[in-house]
C-alpha positions as CSV (number, residue, x, y, z in Angstrom):
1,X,71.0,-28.9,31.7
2,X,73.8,-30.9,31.0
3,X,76.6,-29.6,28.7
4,X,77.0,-30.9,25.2
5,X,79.1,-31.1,22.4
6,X,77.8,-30.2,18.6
7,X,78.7,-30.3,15.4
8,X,77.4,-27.5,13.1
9,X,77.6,-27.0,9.1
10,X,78.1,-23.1,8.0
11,X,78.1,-20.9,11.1
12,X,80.0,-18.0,9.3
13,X,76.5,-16.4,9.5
14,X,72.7,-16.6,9.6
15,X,71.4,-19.4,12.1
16,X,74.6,-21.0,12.4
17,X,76.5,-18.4,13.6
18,X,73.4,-17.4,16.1
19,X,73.3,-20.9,17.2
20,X,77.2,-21.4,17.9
21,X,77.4,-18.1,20.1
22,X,74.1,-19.2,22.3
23,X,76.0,-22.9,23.1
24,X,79.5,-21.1,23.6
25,X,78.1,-18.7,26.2
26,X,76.2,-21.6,27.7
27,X,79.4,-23.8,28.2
28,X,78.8,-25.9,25.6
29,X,81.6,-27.2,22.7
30,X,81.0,-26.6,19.4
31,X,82.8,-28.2,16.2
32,X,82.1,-25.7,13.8
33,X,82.4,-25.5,9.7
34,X,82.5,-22.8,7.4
35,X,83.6,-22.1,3.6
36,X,85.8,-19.2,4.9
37,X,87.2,-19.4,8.8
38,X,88.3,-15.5,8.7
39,X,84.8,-14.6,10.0
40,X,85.0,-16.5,12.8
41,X,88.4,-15.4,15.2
42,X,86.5,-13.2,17.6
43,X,84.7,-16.5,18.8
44,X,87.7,-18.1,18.4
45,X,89.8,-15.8,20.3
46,X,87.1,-15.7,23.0
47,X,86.6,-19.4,23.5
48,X,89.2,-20.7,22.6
49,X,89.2,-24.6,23.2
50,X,85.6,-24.8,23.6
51,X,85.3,-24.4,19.7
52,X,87.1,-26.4,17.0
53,X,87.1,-25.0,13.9
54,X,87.2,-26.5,10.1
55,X,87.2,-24.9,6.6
56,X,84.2,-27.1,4.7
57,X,82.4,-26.1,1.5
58,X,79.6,-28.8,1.3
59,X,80.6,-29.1,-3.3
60,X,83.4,-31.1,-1.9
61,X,82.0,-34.2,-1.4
62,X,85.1,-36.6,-0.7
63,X,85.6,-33.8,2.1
64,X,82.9,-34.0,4.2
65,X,83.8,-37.6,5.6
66,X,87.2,-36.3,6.5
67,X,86.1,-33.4,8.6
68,X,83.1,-35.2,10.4
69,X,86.1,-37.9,11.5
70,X,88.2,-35.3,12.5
71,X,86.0,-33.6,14.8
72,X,84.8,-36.4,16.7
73,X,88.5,-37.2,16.9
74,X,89.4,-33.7,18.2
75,X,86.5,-34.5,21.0
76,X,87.6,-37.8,22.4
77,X,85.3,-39.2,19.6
78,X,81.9,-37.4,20.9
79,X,79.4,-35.6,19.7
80,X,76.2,-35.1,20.9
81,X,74.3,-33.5,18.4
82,X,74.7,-32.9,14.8
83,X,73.4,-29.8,12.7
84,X,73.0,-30.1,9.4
85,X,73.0,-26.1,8.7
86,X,74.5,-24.8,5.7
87,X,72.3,-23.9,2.8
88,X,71.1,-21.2,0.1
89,X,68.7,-20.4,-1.6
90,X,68.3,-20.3,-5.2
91,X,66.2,-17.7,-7.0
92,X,64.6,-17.8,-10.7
93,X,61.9,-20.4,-12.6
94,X,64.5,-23.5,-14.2
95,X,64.9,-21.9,-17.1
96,X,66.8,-19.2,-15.9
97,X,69.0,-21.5,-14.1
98,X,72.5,-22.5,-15.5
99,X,73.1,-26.2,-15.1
100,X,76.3,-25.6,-12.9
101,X,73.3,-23.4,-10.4
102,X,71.0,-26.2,-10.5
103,X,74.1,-28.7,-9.4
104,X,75.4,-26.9,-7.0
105,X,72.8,-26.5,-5.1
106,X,71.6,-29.9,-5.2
107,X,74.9,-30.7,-4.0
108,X,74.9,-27.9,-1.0
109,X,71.7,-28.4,0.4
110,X,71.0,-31.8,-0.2
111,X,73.7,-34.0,-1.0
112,X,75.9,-32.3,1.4
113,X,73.7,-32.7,4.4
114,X,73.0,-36.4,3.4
115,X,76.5,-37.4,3.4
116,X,77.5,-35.4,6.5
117,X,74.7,-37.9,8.1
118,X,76.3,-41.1,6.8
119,X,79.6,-39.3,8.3
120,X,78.4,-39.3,11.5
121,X,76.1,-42.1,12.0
122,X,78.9,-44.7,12.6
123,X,80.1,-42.3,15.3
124,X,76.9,-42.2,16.9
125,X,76.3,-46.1,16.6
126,X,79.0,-46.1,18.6
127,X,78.4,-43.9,21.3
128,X,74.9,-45.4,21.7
129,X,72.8,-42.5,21.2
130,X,72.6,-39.0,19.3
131,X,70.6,-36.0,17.9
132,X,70.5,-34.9,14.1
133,X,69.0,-31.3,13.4
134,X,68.5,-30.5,9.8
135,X,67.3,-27.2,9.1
136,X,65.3,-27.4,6.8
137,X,62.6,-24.7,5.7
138,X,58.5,-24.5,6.0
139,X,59.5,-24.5,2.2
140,X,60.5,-28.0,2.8
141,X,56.4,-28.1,2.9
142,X,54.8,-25.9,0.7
143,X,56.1,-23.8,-2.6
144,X,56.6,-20.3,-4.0
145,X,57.0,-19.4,-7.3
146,X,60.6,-18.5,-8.7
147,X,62.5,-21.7,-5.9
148,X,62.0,-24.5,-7.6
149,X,65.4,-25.5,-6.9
150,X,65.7,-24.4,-3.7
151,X,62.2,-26.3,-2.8
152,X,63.9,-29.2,-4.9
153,X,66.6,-29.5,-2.1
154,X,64.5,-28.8,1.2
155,X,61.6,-31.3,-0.1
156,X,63.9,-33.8,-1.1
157,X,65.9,-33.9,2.5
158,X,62.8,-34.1,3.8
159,X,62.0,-37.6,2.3
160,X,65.7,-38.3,3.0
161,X,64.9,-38.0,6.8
162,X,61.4,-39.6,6.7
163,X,62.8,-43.0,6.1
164,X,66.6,-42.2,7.9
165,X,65.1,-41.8,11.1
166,X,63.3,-44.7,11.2
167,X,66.5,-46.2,10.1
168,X,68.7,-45.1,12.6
169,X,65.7,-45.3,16.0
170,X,67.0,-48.5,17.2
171,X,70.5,-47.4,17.9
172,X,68.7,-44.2,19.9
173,X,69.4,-41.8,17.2
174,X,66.4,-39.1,17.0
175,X,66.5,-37.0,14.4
176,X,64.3,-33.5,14.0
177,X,63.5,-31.3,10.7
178,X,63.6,-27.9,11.5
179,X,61.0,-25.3,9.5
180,X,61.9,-21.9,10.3
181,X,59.9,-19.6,8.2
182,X,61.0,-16.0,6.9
183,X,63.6,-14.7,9.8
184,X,65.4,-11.7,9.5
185,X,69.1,-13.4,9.0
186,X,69.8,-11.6,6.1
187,X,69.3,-14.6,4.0
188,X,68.5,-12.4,1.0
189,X,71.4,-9.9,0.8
190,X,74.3,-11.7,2.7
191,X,75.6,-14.0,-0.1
192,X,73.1,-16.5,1.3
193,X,70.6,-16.2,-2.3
194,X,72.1,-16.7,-5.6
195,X,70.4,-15.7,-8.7
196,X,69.5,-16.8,-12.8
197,X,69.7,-14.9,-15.8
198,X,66.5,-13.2,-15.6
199,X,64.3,-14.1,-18.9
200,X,62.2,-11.4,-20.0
201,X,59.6,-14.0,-20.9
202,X,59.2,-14.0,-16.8
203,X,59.1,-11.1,-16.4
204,X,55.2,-10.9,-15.7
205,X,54.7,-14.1,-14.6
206,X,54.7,-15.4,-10.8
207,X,58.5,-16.3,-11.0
208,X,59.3,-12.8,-12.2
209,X,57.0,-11.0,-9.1
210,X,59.0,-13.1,-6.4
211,X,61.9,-12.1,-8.1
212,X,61.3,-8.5,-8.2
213,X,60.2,-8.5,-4.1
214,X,63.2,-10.4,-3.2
215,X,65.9,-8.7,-5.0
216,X,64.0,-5.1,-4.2
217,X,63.7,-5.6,-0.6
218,X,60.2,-5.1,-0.1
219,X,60.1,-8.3,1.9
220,X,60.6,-8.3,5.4
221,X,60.8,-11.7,7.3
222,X,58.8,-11.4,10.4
223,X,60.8,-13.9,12.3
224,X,63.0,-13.3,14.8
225,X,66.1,-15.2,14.7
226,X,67.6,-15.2,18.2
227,X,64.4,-16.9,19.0
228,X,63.9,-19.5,16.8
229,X,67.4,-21.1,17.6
230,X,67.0,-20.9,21.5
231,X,63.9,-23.1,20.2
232,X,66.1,-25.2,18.5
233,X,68.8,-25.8,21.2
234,X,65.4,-26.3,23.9
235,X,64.3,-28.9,21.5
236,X,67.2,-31.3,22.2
237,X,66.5,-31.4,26.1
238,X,63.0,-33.2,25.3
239,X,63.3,-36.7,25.7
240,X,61.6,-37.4,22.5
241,X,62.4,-35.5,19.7
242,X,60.3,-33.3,17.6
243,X,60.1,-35.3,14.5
244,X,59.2,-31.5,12.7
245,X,59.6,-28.4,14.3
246,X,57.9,-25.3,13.1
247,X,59.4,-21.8,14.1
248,X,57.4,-18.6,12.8
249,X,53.6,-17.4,12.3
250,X,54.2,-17.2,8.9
251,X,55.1,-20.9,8.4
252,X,52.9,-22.3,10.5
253,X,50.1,-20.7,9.0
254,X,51.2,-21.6,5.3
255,X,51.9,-25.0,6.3
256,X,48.7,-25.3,8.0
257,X,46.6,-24.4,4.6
258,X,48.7,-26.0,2.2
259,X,48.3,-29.8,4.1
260,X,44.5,-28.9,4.9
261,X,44.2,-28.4,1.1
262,X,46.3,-31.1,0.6
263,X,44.3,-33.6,2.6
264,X,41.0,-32.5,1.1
265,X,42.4,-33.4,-2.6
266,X,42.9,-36.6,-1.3
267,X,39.4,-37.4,0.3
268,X,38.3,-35.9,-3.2
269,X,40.2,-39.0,-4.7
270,X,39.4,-41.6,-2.3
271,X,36.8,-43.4,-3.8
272,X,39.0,-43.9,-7.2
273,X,41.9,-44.9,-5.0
274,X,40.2,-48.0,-4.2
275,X,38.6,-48.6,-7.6
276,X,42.0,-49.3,-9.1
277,X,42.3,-52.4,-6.5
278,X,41.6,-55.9,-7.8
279,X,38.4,-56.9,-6.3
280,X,38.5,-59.3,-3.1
281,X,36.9,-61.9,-5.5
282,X,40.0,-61.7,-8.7
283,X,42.2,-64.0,-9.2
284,X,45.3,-63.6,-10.5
C-alpha cells in the first residue's frame, strides 16, 4: 500500500490518537491537531518528522483556515486524506443546557468540521484528488434520550456531507461518514462528555436514566477501538469510497431498526403523499 500523508483533527486521545499511531508505525505522515500539544511528545519524540504538529481548538473559527494552510505547506502542499475527528459529546435534555453548552458544541462538532472542509478543498482541487473522513456517530442516525445536542451536531454534518460530496465528485474528492458505535475510548470519563445542570424535573424521565447510566458507569461500550480505526485506515485503499461506514454490532443493529421503522412510516404515508399533488388534469 502506498504511503500517505493525513491530516487529523484532535488526536490527543480517543480515535485520533489510535489512528495517528497505526499510520506512524506504518510509515505514513500525519499533520496532527490538538487543543493541548503536551500529550503528544512521545510520538513526537519517536517520529519525529513524520508528524507535524499544531495547537487547534475547533471554537476558534478564524483559526482553522490558518492551520489547514499551514500543514499542506509544511508537506510540499499535500495531503492525501483529511479527518475530520475532534468532537464531544454533550449530555442532558435542552433545558439543562446553558446556552454557552449548546454553542459550543455546535461550533466543535459541526461548524468546526465544516470549515476545516472548505479549508482544504481548494488544496485538494489542486492536487486533483482526495479523501475526507468525518467521524461521525451511528447517532448521526438514530437518537437516545438526554443528546439532543450532541445528535444536533452528528445529524446535521451528516446533511452537510450528503450534498458536499456530490459537490466536490467531479474534482475526485470522495468523501466517507464514519458511524462507530459505543467503543471503549473512554469517551465518557476522559474530558470527552460534558454535562447540564441536572433538573430534578428529569430526574425520572428518559433524559434523567441516560444520565444516571452514563455518569455511573454502568455502560460498557462493546466496541473495540483498535479495530474500528484499522477499518477506517482499510477504507481509504478501496477505489470507491464508502459513502457511510458502520463500525460496531451495536450500531449496526440500531441503525438497521431505526431506518426499517423509518421506511415503514413512510409506506404508511404514501398514498397521502401523492394526494397533496395537483392532479395531471389542474391547471394553474
Amino acid at each position: 500500500m502506498p504511503n500517505r500523508t493525513w491530516f487529523i483533527t484532535g488526536i490527543s486521545g480517543g480515535f485520533g490518537r489510535l489512528m495517528t499511531g497505526q499510520l506512524l508505525e506504518r510509515g505514513d505522515r500525519v499533520a496532527g491537531t490538538a487543543r493541548k500539544l503536551e500529550a503528544l511528545g512521545d510520538l513526537k519524540s519517536r517520529y519525529q518528522d513524520q508528524l507535524w504538529l499544531a495547537s487547534l481548538d475547533l471554537t476558534d473559527l478564524p483559526a482553522i483556515h490558518r492551520v489547514v494552510d499551514a500543514a499542506f505547506a509544511a508537506f510540499s502542499r499535500r495531503i492525501d486524506v483529511i479527518v475530520n475527528n475532534a468532537g464531544y459529546g454533550l449530555i442532558g435534555a435542552v433545558e439543562e443546557l446553558s446556552e454557552e453548552q449548546i454553542i459550543h458544541q455546535v461550533n466543535t462538532n459541526l461548524l468546526g468540521s465544516i470549515l476545516v472542509v472548505r479549508a482544504a478543498l481548494p488544496h485538494l482541487r489542486a492536487q486533483g484528488n482526495g479523501r475526507i473522513l468525518q467521524l461521525s456517530s451511528m447517532g448521526g442516525q438514530i437518537a437516545f434520550p438526554g443528546l439532543s445536542l450532541y445528535h444536533t451536531t452528528k445529524w446535521a454534518v451528516e446533511g452537510f456531507f450528503e450534498s458536499t460530496a456530490q459537490d466536490i465528485a467531479p474534482f475526485n474528492i470522495q468523501t466517507t461518514l464514519v458511524e462507530p458505535g459505543g467503543a471503549r475510548t473512554g469517551f465518557f470519563s476522559s474530558g470527552s462528555t460534558a454535562y447540564g445542570q441536572a433538573l430534578p424535573e428529569y430526574a425520572n424521565t428518559p433524559a434523567g436514566a441516560a444520565r444516571k447510566r452514563i455518569e455511573g458507569g454502568s455502560y460498557v461500550p462493546p466496541g473495540d477501538p483498535a479495530k474500528m480505526v484499522r477499518a477506517i485506515i482499510s477504507s481509504v485503499d478501496e477505489e470507491n469510497a464508502p459513502k457511510r461506514l458502520v463500525l460496531g454490532g451495536d450500531a449496526y443493529t440500531m441503525i438497521h431498526e431505526a431506518l426499517t421503522d423509518r421506511l415503514d412510516r413512510l409506506e404508511a404515508q404514501k398514498d397521502l403523499a401523492f394526494s397533496t399533488d395537483f392532479s395531471p388534469s389542474s391547471v394553474e
